[in-house]
N, C-alpha and C positions, 0 to 999 in steps of 0.2 A: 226735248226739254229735260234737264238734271230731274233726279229724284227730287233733290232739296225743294227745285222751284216748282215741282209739281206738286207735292205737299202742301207747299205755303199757298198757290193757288187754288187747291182742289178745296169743291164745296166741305169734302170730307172733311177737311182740319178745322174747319170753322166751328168755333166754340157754342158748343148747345146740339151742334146736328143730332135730329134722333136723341139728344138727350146724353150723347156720350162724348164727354170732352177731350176733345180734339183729337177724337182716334189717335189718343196715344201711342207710342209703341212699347210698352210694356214686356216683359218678360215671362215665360212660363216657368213658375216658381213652385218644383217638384221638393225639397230639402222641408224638413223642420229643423228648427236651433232648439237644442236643450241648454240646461245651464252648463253641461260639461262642457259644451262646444259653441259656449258663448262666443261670441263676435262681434270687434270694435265697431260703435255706430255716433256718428254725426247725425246732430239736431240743426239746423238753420232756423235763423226766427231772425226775419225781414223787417225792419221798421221803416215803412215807405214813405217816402216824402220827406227826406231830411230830417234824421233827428235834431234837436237842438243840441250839441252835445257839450257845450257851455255850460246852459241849465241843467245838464244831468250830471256830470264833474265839474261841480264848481273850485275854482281859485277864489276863497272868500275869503281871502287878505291880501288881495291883490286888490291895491286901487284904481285901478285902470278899468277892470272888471266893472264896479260900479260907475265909472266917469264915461262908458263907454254904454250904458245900461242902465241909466236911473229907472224906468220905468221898469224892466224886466229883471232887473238882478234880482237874484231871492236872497232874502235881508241875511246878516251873520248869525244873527240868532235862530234863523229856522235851517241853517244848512246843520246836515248830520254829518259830522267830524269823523274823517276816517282815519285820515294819514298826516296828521301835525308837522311831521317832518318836510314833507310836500305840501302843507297846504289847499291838501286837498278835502272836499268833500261830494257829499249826495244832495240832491232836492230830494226833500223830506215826501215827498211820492214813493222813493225808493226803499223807504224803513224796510216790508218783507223781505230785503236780500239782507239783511244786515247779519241775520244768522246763517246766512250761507260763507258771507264773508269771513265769522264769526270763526268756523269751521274749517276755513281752508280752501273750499269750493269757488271761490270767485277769482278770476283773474282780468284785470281791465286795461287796455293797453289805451296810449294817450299816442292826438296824432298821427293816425291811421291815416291813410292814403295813396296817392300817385301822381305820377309826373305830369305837368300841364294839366291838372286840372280842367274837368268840364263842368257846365250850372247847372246845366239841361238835364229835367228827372231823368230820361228816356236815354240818354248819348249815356252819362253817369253810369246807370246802372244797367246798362248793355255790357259795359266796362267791366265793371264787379260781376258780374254774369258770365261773361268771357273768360278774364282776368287777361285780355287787349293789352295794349299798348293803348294809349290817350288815339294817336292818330291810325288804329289800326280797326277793321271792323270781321269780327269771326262770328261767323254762324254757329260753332255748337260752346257750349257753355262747360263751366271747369269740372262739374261735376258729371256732366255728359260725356266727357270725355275719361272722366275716371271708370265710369260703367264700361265706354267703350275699350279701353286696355283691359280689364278683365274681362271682356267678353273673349278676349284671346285663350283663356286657362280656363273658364265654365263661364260659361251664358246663364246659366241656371241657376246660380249661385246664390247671382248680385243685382240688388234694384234699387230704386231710389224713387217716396212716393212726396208727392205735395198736398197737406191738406185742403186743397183748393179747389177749384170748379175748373183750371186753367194750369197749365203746364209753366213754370217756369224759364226761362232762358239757360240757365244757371244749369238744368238736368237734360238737356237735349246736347246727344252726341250724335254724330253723323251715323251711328249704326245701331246702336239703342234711345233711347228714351225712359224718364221714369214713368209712372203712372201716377194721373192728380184724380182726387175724389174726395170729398167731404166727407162721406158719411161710408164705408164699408155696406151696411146693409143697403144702403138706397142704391148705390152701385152696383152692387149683385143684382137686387130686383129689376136695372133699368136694361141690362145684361139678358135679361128672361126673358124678354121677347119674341115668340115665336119668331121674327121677321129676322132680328138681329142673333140667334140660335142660326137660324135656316143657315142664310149666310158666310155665317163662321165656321159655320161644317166643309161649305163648298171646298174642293180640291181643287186650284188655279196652278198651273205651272208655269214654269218661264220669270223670265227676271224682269218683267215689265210693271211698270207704272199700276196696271189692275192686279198684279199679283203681290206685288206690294202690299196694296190697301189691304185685300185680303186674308192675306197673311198679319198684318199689324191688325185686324178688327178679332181674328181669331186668339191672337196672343192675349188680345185686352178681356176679352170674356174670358180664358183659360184665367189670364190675373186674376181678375174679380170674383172668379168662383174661389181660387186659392186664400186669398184677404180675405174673404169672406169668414171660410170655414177657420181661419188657425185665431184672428181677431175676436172669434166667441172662445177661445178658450179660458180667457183672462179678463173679466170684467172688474174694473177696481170700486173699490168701494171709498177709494179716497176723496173728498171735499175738493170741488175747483171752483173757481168763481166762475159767472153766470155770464161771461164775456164771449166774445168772439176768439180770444185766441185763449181763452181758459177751455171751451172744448175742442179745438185743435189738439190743444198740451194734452187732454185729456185723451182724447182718439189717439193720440201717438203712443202716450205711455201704455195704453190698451194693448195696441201691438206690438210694443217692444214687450211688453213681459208675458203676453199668447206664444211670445216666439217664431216672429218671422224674419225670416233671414234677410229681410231690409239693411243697407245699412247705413241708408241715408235718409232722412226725413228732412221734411221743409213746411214752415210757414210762415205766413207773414200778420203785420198788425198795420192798417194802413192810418193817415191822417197826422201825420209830421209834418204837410207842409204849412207851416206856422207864421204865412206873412202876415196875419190878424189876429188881432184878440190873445195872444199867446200863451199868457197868464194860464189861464183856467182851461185851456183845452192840453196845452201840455203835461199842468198834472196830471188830469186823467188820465193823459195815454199811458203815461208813466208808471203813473198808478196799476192800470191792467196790466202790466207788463210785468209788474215785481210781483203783485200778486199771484197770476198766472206760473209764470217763472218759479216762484218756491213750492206752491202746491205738486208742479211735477216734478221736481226734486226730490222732495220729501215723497212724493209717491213712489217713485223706483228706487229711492235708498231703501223705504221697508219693505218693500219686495225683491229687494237686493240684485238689482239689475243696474243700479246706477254705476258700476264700477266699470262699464263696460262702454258708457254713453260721456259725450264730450258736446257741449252746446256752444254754438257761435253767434253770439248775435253781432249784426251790422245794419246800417244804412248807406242809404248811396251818395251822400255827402254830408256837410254839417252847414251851420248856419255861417252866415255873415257873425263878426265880433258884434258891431255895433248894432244896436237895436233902425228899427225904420220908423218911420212918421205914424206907421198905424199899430203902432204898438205892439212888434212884431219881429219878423229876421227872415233875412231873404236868403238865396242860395248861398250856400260858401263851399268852403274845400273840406280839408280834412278832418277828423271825427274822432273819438270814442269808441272800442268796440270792448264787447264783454265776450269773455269766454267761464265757461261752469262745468267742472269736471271735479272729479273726488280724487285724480293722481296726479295736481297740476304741483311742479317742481317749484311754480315761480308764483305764488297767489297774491293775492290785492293790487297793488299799482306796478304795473311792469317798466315804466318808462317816468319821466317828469311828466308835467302837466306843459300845456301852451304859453309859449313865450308872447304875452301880449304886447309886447313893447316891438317886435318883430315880427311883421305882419308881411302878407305876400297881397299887396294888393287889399287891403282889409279883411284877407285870412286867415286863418292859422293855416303853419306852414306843414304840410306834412316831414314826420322823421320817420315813418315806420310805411314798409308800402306794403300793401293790403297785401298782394302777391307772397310775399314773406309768410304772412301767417297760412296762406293755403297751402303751403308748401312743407310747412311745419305738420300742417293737419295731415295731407297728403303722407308725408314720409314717417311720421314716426304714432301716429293716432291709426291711420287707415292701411299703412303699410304696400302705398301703392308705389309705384314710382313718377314722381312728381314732376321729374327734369320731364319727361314726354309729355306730360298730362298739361302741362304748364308751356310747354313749347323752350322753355329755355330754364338756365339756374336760377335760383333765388335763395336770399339769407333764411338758415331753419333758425328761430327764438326758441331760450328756454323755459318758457311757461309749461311746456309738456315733458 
């Protein structure tokens, strides 16, 4: 049996075993970062379940927009007017970024996507996890694969964590892995187990399937002791909201100014899929998401870390144009995404807005393929090389 498929079958990887998710494969993380030897670092922040990305960049002089939306459009008078020239705005959800905007700090591309589009959450965003082809299916993910190229020059170096209970697809590369965890302390403490201590000591040799686990269960507690000890060095004292990804934002901005040599971080905010009720549950989301979003901004600009951090937000698709019978939006194509950095070349609207009158099927068409901007990220933010990472070329954008 491959590693791979002994993994995805073994009891071990199963989420929760013993309390430790998914026996990660982690890294053993010997460096501390000072500010001399600061190091560029990516934020990921997931919005699962298809954003609306219509109601979040609205066209509110477009009347199609309404004619296509009476019940969901959000009226002209409540959109917050960014760009007159484009016709573009925000749902009034969004006010908190406004002085990010304000600033310089936001950059939002219109149109995001890929070729042949998929509806399906799960196919979607295997795709954006990968960065596939529509008809292609790869086991390790784009960011997994960026750990595993530097694992060529230090293993030691470089890691990538998920605030989450569960590893993403996105950070699994066929030789590393990042590490997911909620909480730093709680992880340590689940770590201290005599049973799982014993264990991790043991000396296994050989290149098989048991020496593996053992080796990946040993890495994971050496991680955890490490996160542990360098994330008490930094506790902030800055205001987050009381949300699910305001202490996400919150535990990362912890570790990025403790100083660990992370340089990737991940989380998600789930509840986008909006075939009901749409109204009032999409504010929310939106709501937590700008809120969240600016307090960690503002928390690593005053602790002067933010110059070094570049945030991506995405979903795994967007809505249908037209609204549905239950007052609502079903799966669509392409999207919206935000990027927030302090050295972006190209900030506020990087592209038009969606041509509603030309539609792919009651889509929007994508003009920008997602692939493009991790490419961008990859080569000129992370400095890795991207044609490998990525399996083939892609267009770099000047937002960076």
């Amino acid at each position: 049996m491959k590693r791979r498929n002994f993994i995805q079958k073994s009891a071990l990887a199963t989420t929760g075993t013993m309390m430790i998710p998914a026996f990660l494969k982690a890294f053993e993380l010997q460096r501390t970062v000072n500010p001399e030897a600061a190091h560029p670092i990516v934020v990921i922040i997931q919005l699962s379940g298809g954003n609306d990305g219509l109601n979040t960049i609205i066209p509110y002089q477009n009347d199609l927009y309404y004619q296509l939306r009476p019940k969901l459009a959000i009226p002209k008078e409540q959109v917050i007017s960014i760009d007159k020239k484009k016709d573009l705005g925000w749902h009034p959800a969004l006010q908190p970024l406004q002085s990010l905007y304000d600033k310089g700090w936001l950059a939002m591309l219109n149109n995001v996507g890929y070729p042949n589009p998929d509806r399906s959450h799960f196919r979607s965003m295997d795709i954006w996890h990968t960065a596939s082809d529509a008809d292609e299916y790869w086991y390790t993910g784009w960011l997994g694969r960026f750990l595993d190229a530097h694992c060529e020059q230090d293993c030691q170096a470089h890691t990538a964590i998920e605030i989450d209970d569960t590893l993403s697809l996105a950070l699994k590369g066929s030789e590393l892995k990042g590490l997911a965890m909620q909480d730093p302390r709680k992880f340590y403490q689940m770590t201290r187990s005599g049973f799982l201590k014993k264990v991790s000591e043991q000396k296994v040799k050989g290149d098989n399937n048991t020496a593996y686990l053992y080796k990946t269960l040993a890495e994971t507690v050496s991680s955890a002791d490490y996160v542990y000890e360098k994330s008490q060095v930094k506790q902030t004292a800055a205001s987050y909201p009381q949300t699910s990804l305001g202490r996400r934002l919150k535990t990362i901005s912890q570790m990025i100014q403790s100083g660990l040599s992370t340089e990737v971080y991940y989380a998600s905010l789930s509840g986008f899929d909006t075939h009901v009720g749409q109204v009032i549950k999409h504010q929310r989301l939106l709501k937590q998401y700008a809120e969240a979003l600016k307090a960690f901004v503002e928390d690593l600009h005053k602790s002067n870390a933010f110059d070094q951090v570049l945030v991506l937000t995405f979903s795994e698709f967007g809505r249908r144009v037209k609204q549905n019978a239950s007052n609502g939006t079903d799966h669509g194509a392409a999207n919206n995404l935000f990027v927030v950095g302090k050295n972006l070349k190209k900030a506020g609207f990087y592209n038009e807005g969606p041509n509603l009158s030309d539609l792919d099927d009651g889509d929007i068409k994508y003009q920008i393929d997602f692939r493009d901007i991790y490419a961008t990220l990859l080569k000129k933010h992370l400095k890795a090389d991207d044609k490998k990472i990525l399996g083939k070329s892609f267009n770099y954008l000047n937002f960076i």
